[in-house]
Legacy VTK file of the C-alpha trace (Angstrom):
# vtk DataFile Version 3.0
C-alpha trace
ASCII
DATASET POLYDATA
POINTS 263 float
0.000 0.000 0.000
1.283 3.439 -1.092
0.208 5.875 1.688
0.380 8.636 -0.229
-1.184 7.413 -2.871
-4.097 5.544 -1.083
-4.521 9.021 1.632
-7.942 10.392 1.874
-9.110 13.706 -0.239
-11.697 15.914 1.110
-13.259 15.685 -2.551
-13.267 11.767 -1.593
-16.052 12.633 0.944
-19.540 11.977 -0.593
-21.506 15.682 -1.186
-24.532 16.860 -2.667
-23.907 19.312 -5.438
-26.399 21.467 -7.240
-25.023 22.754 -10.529
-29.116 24.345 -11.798
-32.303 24.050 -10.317
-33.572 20.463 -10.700
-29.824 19.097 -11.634
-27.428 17.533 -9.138
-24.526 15.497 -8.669
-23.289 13.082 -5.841
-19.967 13.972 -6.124
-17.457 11.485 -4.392
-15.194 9.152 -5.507
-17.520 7.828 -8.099
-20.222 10.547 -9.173
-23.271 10.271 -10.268
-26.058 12.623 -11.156
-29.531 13.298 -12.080
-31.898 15.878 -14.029
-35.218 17.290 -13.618
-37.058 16.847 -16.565
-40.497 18.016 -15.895
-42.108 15.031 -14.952
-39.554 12.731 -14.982
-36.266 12.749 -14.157
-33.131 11.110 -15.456
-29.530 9.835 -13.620
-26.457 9.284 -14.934
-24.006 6.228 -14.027
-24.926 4.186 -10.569
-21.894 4.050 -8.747
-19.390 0.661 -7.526
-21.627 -0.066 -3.926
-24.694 -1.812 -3.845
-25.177 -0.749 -0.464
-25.027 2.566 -1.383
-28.583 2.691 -2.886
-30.557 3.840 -0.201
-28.853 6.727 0.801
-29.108 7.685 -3.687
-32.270 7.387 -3.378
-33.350 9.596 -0.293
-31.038 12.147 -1.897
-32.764 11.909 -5.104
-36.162 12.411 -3.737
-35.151 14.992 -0.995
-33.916 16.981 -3.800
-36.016 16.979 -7.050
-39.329 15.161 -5.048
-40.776 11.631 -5.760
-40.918 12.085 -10.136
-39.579 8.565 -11.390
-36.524 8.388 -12.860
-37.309 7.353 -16.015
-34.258 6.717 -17.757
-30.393 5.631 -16.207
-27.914 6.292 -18.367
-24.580 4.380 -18.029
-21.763 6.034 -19.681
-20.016 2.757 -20.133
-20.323 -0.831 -18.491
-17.550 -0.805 -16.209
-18.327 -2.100 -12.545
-17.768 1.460 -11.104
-20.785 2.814 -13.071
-23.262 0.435 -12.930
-23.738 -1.197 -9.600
-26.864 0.315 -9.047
-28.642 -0.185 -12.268
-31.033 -3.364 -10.740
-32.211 -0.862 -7.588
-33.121 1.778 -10.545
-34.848 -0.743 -12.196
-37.009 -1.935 -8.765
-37.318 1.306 -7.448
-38.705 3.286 -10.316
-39.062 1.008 -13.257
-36.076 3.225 -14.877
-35.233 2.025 -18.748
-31.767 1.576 -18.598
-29.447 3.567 -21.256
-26.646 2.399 -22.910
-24.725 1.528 -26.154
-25.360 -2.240 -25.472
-29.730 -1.350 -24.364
-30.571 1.243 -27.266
-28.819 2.445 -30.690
-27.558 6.014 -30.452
-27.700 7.886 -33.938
-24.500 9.278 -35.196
-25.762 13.076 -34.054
-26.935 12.064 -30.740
-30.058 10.590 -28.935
-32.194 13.364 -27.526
-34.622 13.312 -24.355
-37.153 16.349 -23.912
-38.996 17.447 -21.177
-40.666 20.452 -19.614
-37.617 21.591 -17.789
-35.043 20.948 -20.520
-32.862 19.121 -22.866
-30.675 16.420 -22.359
-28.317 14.847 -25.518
-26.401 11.272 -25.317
-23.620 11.185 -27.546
-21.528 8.304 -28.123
-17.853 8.905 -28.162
-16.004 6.030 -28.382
-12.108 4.699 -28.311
-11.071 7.347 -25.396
-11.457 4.681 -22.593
-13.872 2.019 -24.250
-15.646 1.346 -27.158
-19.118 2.089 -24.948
-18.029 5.900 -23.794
-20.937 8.187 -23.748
-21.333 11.679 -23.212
-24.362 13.766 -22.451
-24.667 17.148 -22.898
-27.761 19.299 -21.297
-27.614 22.901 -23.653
-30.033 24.376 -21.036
-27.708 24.297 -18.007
-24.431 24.457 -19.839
-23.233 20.928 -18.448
-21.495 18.162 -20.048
-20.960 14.868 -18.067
-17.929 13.148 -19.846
-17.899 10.023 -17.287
-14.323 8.244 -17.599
-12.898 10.270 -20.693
-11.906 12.979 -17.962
-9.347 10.985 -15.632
-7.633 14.114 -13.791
-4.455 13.487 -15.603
-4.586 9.983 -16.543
-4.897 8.915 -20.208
-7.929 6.844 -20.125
-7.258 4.093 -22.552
-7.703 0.958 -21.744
-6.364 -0.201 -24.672
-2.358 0.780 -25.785
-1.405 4.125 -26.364
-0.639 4.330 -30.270
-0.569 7.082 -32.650
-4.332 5.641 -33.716
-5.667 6.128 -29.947
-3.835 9.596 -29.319
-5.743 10.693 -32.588
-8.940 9.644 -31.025
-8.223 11.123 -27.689
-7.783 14.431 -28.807
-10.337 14.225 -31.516
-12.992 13.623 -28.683
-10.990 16.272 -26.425
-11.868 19.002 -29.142
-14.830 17.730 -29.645
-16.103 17.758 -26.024
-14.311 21.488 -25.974
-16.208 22.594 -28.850
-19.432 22.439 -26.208
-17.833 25.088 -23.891
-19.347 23.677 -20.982
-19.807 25.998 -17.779
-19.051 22.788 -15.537
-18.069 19.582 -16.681
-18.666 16.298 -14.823
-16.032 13.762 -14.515
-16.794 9.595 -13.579
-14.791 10.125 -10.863
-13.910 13.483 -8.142
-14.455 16.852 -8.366
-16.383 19.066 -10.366
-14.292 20.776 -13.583
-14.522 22.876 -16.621
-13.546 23.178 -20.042
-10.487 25.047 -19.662
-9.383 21.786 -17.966
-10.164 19.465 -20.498
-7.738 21.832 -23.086
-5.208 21.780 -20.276
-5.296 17.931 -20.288
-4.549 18.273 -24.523
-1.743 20.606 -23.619
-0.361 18.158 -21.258
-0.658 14.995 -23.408
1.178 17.142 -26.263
3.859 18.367 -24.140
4.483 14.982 -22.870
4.962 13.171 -26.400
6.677 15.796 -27.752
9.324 15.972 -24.763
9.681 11.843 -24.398
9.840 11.672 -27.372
12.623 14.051 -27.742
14.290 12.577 -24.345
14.169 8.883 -26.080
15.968 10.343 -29.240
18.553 12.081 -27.449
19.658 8.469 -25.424
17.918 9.433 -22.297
16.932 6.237 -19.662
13.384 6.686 -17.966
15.466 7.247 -14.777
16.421 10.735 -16.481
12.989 11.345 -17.907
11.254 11.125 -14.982
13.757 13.323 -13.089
13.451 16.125 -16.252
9.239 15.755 -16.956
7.788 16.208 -13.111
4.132 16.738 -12.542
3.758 21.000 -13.595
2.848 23.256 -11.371
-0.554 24.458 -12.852
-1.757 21.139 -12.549
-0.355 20.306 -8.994
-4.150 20.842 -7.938
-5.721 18.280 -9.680
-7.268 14.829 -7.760
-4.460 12.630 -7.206
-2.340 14.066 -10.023
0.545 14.735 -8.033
0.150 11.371 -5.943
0.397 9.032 -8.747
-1.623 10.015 -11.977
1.101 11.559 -13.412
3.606 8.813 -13.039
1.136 6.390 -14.549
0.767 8.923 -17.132
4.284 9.445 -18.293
5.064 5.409 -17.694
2.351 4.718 -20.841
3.984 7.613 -22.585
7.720 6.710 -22.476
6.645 2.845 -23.097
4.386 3.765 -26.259
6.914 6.204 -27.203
10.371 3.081 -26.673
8.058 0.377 -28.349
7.563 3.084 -31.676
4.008 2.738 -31.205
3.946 6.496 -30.872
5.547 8.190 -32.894
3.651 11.585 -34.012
5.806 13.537 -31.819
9.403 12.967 -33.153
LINES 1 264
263 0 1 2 3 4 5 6 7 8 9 10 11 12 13 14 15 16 17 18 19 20 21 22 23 24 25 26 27 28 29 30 31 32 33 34 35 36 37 38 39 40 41 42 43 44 45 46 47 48 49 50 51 52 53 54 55 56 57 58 59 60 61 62 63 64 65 66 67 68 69 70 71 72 73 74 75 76 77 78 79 80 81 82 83 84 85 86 87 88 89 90 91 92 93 94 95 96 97 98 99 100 101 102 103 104 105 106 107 108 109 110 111 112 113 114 115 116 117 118 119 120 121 122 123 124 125 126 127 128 129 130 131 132 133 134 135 136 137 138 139 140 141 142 143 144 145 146 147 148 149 150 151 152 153 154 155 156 157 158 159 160 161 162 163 164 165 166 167 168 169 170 171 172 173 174 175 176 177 178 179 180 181 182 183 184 185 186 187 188 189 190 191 192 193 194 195 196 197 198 199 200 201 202 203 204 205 206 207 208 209 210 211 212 213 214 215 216 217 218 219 220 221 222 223 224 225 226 227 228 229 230 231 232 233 234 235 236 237 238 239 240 241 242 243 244 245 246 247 248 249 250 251 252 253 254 255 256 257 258 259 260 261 262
């Protein structure tokens, strides 16, 4: 166990967050959030802890009233966002939403209600082939679930010149929205100028490894010369151990000539 790594954050701490009338988050480790609609509502992801449900639930209600949720949207399968999608089910007869429950067009499956708009998007290839996003135009949010991993590159495939492409292709693409608050998967609340920073970041890091690795350098050296920068020192966990992981895939993608855009 790294103690450092494995230390408590206050933004660890379960809170209620409202970002708009009738829209809130349960920020904590593992977020999740839910919209107003009208008469409905609709959540996004359902968390790692079955036990947890109860406590959802009373926040839920205490906050936007006893309206069903109608629709859970999961923005991928992974265990850590979809623990909770049988106590939807039982508790309000919620349709689950996914790429593997419903086809998503190309432009984006839309859900209206009184109160607004919500769009699902599916953005695949940043961390799996399942990534959604959802966008609500009336509030300015953008939930981005495990594209956004406070430093990390979220691939769980290899890091190639192919999956940098498609990281930054969604990046811009999710920047293009100019979200007022973005919602991660995972931690605190963030915004778009955080999501360029994280493009800046990946660039400077190929484009310096890469350099490094030219010029004879062993990882030793690298990791000595490329430490975690200062305007990102703030970020969840960065400094702990996101971006060692980080610059590990990088120099390894970067020895192995699987990336090789940035020489």
């Amino acid at each position: 166990m790294d103690p450092q790594r494995d230390k408590q954050d206050p933004a660890d701490i379960a809170k209620i967050i409202k970002l708009a009338d009738g829209l809130y988050v349960r920020q904590a480790i593992d977020n999740l959030t839910w919209i107003d609609m009208g008469d409905y509502a609709i959540a996004i992801d359902a968390l790692e802890e079955t036990h947890l449900a109860g406590e959802v639930f009373e926040a839920i209600e205490s906050t936007i009233g006893d309206k069903p949720v109608k629709y859970l949207i999961n923005t991928h399968m992974h265990y850590d966002h979809v623990a909770l999608n049988a106590a939807f089910v039982d508790r309000y007869g919620s349709q689950i939403v996914n790429v593997e429950t419903c086809e998503i067009p190309a432009d984006g499956k839309w859900f209206e209600g009184a109160n607004r708009r919500v769009q699902l998007l599916h953005t695949p290839g940043c961390h799996t082939q399942e990534d959604c996003c959802i966008w609500l135009p009336d509030d300015d949010v953008l939930c981005v679930g495990d594209i956004f991993g406070w430093g990390l590159i979220p691939l769980i495939r290899n890091l190639t010149d192919e999956t940098a492409d498609i990281l930054t292709g969604t990046y811009q693409r999710l920047i293009e929205f100019n979200a007022r608050v973005v919602v991660g998967g995972h931690g605190p609340m963030l915004d778009t100028p955080m999501l360029a920073r994280w493009v800046e970041y990946f660039n400077w890091l190929g484009g310096e490894v890469s350099r490094l690795v030219a010029g004879g350098a062993q990882d030793e050296q690298i990791f000595a010369e490329l430490g975690p920068p200062d305007n990102m020192a703030a970020w969840w966990r960065f400094v702990a151990w996101k971006h060692e992981d980080t610059l590990t895939k990088v120099i390894k993608a970067v020895r192995r000539g699987k990336l090789t855009q940035f020489a």
